[in-house]
NUBAKE-757859 format. One record per residue: x, y, z of N, C-alpha, C, O in turn; residue in one letter. Coordinates in steps of 0.05 Angstrom, whole numbers, plus 32768, in hexadecimal, padded with zeros to 4 digits. Each point is the difference from the previous one (the first is absolute). Layout:
<rec n_xx="X" n_yy="Y" n_zz="Z" ca_xx="X" ca_yy="Y" ca_zz="Z" c_xx="X" c_yy="Y" c_zz="Z" o_xx="X" o_yy="Y" o_zz="Z" rest="A"/>
...
END
This chain:
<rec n_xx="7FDF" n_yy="8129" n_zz="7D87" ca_xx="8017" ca_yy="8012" ca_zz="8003" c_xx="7FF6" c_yy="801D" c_zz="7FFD" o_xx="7FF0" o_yy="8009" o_zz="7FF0" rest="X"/>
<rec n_xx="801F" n_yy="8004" n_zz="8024" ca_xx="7FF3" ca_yy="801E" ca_zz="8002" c_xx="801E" c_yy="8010" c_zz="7FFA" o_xx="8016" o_yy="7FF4" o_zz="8006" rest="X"/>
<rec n_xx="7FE9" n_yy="8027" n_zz="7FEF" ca_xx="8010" ca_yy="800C" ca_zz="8004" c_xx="8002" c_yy="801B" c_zz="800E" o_xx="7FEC" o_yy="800B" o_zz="7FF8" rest="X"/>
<rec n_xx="801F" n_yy="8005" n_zz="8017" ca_xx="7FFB" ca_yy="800E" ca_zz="8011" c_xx="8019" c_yy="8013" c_zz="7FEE" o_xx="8007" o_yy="7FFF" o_zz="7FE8" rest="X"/>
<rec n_xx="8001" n_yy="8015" n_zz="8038" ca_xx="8019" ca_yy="8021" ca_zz="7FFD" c_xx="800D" c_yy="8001" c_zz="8016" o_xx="7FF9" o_yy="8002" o_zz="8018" rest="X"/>
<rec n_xx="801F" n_yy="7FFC" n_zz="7FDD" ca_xx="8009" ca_yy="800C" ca_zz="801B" c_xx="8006" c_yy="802B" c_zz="8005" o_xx="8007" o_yy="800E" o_zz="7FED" rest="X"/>
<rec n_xx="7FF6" n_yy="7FF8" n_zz="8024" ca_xx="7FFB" ca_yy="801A" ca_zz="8002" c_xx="8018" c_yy="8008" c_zz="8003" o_xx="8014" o_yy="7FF1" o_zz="8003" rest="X"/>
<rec n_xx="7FEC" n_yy="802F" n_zz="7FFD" ca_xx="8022" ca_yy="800F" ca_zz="8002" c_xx="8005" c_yy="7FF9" c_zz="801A" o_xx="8018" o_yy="8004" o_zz="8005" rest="X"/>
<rec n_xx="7FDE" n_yy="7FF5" n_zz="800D" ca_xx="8010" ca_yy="7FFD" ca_zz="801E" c_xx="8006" c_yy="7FEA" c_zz="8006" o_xx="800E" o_yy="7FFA" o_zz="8013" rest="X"/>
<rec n_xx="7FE3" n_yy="7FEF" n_zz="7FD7" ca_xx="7FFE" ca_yy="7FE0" ca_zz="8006" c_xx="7FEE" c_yy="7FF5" c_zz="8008" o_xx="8004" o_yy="7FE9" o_zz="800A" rest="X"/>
<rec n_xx="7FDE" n_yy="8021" n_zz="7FF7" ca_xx="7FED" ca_yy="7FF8" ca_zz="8008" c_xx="7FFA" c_yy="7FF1" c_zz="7FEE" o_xx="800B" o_yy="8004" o_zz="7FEA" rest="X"/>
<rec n_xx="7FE1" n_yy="7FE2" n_zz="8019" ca_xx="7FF8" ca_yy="7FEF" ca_zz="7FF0" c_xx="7FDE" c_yy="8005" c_zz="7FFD" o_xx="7FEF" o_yy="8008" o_zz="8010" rest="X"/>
<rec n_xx="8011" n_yy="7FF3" n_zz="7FDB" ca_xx="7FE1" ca_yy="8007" ca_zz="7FF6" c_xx="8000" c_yy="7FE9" c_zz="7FE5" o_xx="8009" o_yy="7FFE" o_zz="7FE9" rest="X"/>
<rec n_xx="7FE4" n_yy="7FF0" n_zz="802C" ca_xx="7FEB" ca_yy="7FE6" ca_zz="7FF5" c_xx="7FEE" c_yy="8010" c_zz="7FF0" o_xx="7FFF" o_yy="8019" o_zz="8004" rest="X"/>
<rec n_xx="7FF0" n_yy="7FD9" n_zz="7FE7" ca_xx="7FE7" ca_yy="7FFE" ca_zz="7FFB" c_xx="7FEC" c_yy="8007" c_zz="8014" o_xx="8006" o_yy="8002" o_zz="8017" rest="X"/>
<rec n_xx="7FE4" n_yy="8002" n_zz="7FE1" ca_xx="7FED" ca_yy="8008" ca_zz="800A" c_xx="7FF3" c_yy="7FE1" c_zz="800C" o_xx="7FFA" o_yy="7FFC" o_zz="8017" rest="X"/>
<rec n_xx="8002" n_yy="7FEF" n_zz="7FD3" ca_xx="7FF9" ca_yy="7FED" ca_zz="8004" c_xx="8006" c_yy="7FED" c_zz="800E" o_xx="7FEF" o_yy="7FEF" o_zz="8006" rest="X"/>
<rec n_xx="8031" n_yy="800E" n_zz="8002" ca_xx="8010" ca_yy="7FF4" ca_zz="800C" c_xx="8000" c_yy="800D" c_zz="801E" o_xx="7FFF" o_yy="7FED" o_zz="8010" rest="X"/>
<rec n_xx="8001" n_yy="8026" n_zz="7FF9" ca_xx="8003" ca_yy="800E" ca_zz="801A" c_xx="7FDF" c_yy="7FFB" c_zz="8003" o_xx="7FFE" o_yy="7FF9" o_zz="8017" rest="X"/>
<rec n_xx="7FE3" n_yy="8005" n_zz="7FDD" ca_xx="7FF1" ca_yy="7FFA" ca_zz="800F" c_xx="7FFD" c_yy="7FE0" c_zz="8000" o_xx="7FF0" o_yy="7FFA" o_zz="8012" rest="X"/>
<rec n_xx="8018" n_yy="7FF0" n_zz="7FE2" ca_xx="8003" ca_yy="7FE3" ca_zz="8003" c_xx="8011" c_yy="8002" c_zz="8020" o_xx="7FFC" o_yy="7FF7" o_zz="8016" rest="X"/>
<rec n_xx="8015" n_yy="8018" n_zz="7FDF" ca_xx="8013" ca_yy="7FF3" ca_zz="801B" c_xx="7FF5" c_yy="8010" c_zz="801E" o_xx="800D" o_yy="7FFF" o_zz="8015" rest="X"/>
<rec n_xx="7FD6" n_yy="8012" n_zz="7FEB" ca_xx="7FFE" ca_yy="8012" ca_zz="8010" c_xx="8015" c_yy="8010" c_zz="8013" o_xx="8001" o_yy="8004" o_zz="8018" rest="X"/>
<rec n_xx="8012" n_yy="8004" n_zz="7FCF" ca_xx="8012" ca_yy="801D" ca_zz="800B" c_xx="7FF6" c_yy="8014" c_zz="7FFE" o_xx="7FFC" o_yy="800A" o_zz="7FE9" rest="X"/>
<rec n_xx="7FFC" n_yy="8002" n_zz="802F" ca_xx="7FF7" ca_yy="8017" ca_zz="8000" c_xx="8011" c_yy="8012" c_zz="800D" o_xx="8014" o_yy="7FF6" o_zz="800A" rest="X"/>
<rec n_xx="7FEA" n_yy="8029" n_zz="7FF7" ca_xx="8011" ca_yy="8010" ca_zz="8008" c_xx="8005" c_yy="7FF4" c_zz="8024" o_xx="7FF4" o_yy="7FF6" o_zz="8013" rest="X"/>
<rec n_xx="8026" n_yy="8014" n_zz="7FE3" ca_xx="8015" ca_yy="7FF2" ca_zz="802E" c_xx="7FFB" c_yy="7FEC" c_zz="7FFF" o_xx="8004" o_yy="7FF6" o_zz="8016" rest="X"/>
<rec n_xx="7FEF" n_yy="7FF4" n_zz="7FD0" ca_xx="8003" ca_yy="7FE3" ca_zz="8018" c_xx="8022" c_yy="7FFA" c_zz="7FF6" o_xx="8012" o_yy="8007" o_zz="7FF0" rest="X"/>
<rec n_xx="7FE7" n_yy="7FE7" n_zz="8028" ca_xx="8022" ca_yy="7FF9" ca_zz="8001" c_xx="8005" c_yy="7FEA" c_zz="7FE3" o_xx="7FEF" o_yy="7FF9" o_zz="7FF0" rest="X"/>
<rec n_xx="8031" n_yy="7FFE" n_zz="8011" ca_xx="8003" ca_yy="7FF1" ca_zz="7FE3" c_xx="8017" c_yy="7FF2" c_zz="800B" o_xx="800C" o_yy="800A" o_zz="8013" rest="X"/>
<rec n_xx="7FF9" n_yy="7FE3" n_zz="7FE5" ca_xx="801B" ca_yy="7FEF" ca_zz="8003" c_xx="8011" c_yy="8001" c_zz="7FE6" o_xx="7FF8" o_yy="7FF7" o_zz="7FEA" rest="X"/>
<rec n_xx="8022" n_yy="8016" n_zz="801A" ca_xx="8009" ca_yy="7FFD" ca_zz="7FE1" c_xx="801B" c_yy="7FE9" c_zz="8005" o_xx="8010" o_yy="8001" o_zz="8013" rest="X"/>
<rec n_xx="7FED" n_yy="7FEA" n_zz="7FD8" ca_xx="8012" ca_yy="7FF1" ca_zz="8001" c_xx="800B" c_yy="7FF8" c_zz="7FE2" o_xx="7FF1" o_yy="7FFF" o_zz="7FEC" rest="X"/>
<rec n_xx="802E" n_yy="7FFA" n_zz="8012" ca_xx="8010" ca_yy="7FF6" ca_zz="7FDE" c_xx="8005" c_yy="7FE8" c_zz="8007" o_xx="800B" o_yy="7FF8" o_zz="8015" rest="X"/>
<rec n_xx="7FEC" n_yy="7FFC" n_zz="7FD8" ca_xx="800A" ca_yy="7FE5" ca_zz="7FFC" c_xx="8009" c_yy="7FFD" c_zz="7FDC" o_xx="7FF3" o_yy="8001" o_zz="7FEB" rest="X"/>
<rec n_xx="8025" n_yy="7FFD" n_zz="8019" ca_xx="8011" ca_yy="7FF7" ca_zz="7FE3" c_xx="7FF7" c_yy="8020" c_zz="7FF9" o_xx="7FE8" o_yy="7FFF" o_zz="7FFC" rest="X"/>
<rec n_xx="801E" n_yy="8010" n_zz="8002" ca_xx="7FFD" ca_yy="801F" ca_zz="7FF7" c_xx="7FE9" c_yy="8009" c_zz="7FFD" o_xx="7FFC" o_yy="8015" o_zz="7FF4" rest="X"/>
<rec n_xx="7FF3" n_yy="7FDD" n_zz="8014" ca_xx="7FDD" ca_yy="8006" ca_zz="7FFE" c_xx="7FEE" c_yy="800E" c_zz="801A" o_xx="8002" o_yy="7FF7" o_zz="8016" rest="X"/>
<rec n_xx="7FEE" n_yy="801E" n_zz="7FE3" ca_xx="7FFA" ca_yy="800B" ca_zz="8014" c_xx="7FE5" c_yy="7FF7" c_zz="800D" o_xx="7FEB" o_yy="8005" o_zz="7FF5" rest="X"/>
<rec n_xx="8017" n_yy="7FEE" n_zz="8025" ca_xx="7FDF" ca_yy="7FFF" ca_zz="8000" c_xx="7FF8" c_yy="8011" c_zz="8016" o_xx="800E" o_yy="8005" o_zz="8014" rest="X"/>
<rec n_xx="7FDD" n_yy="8002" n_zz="7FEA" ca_xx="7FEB" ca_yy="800B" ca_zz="801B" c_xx="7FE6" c_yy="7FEF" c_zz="8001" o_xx="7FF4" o_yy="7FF2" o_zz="7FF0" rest="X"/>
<rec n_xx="800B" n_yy="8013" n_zz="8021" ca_xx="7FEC" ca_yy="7FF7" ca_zz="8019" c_xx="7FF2" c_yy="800C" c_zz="8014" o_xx="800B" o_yy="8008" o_zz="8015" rest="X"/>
<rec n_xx="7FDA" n_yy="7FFB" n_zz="7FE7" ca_xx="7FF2" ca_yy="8010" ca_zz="8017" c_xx="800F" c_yy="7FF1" c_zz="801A" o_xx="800F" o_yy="7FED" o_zz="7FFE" rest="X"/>
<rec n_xx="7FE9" n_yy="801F" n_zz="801C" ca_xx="8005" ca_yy="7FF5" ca_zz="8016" c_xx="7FEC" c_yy="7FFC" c_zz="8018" o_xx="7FFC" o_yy="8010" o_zz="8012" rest="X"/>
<rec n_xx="7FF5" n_yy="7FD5" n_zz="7FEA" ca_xx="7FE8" ca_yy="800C" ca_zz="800C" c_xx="8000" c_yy="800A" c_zz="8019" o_xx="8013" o_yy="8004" o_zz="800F" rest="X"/>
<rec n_xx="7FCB" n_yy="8001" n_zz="7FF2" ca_xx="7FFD" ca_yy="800F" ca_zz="8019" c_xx="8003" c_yy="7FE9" c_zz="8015" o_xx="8005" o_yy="7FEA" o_zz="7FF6" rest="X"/>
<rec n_xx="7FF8" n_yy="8019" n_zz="802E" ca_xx="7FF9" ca_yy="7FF2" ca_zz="8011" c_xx="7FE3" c_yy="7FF3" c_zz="7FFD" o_xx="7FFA" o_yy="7FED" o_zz="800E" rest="X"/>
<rec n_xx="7FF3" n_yy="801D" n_zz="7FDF" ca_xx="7FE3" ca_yy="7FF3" ca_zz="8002" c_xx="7FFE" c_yy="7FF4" c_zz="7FE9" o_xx="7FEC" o_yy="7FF2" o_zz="7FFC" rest="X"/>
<rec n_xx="8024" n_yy="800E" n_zz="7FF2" ca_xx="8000" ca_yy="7FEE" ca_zz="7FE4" c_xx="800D" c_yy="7FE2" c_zz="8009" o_xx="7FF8" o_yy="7FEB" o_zz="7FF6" rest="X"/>
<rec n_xx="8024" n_yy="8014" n_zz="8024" ca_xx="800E" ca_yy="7FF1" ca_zz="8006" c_xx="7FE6" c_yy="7FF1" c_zz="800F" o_xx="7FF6" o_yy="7FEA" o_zz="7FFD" rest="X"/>
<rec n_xx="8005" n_yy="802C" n_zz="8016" ca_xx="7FE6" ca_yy="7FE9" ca_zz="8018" c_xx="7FEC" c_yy="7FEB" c_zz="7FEE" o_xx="7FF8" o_yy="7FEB" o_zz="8008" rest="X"/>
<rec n_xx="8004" n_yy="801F" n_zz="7FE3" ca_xx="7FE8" ca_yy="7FF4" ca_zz="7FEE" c_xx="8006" c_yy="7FE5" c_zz="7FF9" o_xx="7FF1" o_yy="7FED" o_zz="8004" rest="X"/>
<rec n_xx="8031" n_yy="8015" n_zz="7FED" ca_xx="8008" ca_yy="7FE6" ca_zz="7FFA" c_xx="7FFE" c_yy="7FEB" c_zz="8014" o_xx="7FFB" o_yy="8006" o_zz="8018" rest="X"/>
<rec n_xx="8008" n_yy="7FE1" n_zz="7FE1" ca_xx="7FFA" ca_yy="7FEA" ca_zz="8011" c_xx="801F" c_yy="7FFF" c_zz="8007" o_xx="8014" o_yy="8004" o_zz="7FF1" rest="X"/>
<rec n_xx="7FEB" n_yy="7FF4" n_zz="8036" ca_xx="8018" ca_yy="7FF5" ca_zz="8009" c_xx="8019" c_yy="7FE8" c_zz="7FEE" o_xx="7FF7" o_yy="7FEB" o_zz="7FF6" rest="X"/>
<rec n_xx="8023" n_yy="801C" n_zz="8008" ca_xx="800C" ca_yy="7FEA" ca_zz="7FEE" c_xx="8002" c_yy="7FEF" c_zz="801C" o_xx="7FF4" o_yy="7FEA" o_zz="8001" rest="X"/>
<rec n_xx="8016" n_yy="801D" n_zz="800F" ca_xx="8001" ca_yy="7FE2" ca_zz="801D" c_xx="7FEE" c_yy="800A" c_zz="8014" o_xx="7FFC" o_yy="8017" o_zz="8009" rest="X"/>
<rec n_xx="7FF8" n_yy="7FCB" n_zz="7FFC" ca_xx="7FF5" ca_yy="800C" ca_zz="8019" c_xx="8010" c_yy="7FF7" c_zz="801F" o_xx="8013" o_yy="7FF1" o_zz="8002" rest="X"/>
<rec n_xx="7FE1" n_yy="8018" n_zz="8011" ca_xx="800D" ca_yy="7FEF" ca_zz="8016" c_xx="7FEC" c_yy="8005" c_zz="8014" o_xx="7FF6" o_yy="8017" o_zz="8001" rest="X"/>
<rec n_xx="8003" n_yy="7FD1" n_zz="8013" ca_xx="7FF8" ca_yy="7FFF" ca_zz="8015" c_xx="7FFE" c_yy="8013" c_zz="800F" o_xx="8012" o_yy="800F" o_zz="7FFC" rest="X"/>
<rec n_xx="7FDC" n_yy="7FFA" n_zz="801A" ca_xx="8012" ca_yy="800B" ca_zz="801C" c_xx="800A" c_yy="7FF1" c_zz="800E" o_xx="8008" o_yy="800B" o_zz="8015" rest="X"/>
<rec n_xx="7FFC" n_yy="7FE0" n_zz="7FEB" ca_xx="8013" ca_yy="7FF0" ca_zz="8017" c_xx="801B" c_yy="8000" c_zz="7FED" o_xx="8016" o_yy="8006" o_zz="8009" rest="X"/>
<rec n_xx="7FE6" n_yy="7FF4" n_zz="7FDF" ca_xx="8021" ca_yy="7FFE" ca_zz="7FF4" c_xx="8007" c_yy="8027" c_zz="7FFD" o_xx="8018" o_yy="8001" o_zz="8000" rest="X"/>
<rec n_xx="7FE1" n_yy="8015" n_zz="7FFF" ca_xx="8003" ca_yy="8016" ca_zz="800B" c_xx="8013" c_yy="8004" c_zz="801E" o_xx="8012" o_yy="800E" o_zz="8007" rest="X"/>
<rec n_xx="7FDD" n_yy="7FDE" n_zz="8003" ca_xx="8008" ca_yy="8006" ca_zz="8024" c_xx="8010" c_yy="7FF9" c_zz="8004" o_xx="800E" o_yy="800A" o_zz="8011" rest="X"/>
<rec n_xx="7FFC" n_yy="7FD9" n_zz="7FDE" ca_xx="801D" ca_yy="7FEF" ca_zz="7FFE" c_xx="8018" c_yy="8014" c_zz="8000" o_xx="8012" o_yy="8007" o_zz="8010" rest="X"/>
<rec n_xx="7FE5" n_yy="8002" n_zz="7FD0" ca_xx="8012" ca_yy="8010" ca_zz="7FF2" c_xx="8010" c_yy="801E" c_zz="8010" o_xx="8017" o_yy="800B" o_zz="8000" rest="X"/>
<rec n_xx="7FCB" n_yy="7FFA" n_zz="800F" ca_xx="800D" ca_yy="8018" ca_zz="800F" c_xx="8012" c_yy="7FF3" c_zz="801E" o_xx="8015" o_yy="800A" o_zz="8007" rest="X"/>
<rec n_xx="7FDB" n_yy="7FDA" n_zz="800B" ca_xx="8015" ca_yy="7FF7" ca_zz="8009" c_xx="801C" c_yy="7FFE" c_zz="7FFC" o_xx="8011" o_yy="8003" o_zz="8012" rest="X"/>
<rec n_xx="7FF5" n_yy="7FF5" n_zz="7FD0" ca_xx="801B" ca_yy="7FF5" ca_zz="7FFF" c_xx="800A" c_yy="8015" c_zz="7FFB" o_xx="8019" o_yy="7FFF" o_zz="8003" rest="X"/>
<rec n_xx="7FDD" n_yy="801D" n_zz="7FF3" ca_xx="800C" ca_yy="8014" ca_zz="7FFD" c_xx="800D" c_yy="800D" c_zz="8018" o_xx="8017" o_yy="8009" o_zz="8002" rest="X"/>
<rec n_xx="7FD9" n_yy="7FF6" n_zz="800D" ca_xx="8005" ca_yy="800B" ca_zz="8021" c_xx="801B" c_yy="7FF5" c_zz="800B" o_xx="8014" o_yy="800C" o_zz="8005" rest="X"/>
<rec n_xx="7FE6" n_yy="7FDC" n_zz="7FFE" ca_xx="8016" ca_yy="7FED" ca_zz="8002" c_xx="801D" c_yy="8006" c_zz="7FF3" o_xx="8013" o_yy="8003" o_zz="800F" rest="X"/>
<rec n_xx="7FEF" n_yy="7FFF" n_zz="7FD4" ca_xx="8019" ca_yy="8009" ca_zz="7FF7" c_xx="8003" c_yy="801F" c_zz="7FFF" o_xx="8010" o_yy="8009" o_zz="7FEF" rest="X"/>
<rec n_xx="7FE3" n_yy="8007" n_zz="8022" ca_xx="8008" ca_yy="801B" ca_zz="7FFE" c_xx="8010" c_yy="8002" c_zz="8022" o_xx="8016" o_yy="800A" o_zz="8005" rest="X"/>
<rec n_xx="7FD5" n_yy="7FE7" n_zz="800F" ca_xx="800E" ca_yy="7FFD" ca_zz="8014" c_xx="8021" c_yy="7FF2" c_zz="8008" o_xx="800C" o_yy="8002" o_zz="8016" rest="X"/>
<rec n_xx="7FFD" n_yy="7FF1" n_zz="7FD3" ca_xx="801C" ca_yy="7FE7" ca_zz="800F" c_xx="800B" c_yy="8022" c_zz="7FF9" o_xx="8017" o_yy="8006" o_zz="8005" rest="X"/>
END
């Protein structure tokens, strides 16, 4: 448990220790979300942190080609 400030305009100010765990650095982006009156943030990663992770589904290119078939199909009726 860390405790931080909030500033006269409402800015939040973490720890020192906590903002480099979570690598917040100055402009990265943050997700702020409440659940049950609780505040959380969340870095938001970048596009090259996302590429790194491993695919959650994969799919074929033929089941791709399906998919875009049947798409075609119900955009056309």
């Amino acid at each position: 448990m860390s405790i931080g400030r909030v500033g006269s305009k409402g800015e939040l100010f973490p720890p020192k220790e906590l903002r480099e765990k979570l690598d917040l650095r100055p402009r990265r982006r943050v997700l702020y979300r409440e659940r049950d009156g609780v505040l959380i943030v969340e870095p938001v990663p970048s596009v090259e942190e996302l590429l790194k992770k491993p695919p959650k589904v994969e799919v074929t290119l033929e089941e791709l080609r399906g998919l875009r078939r049947e798409l075609s199909e119900k955009a056309e009726r």
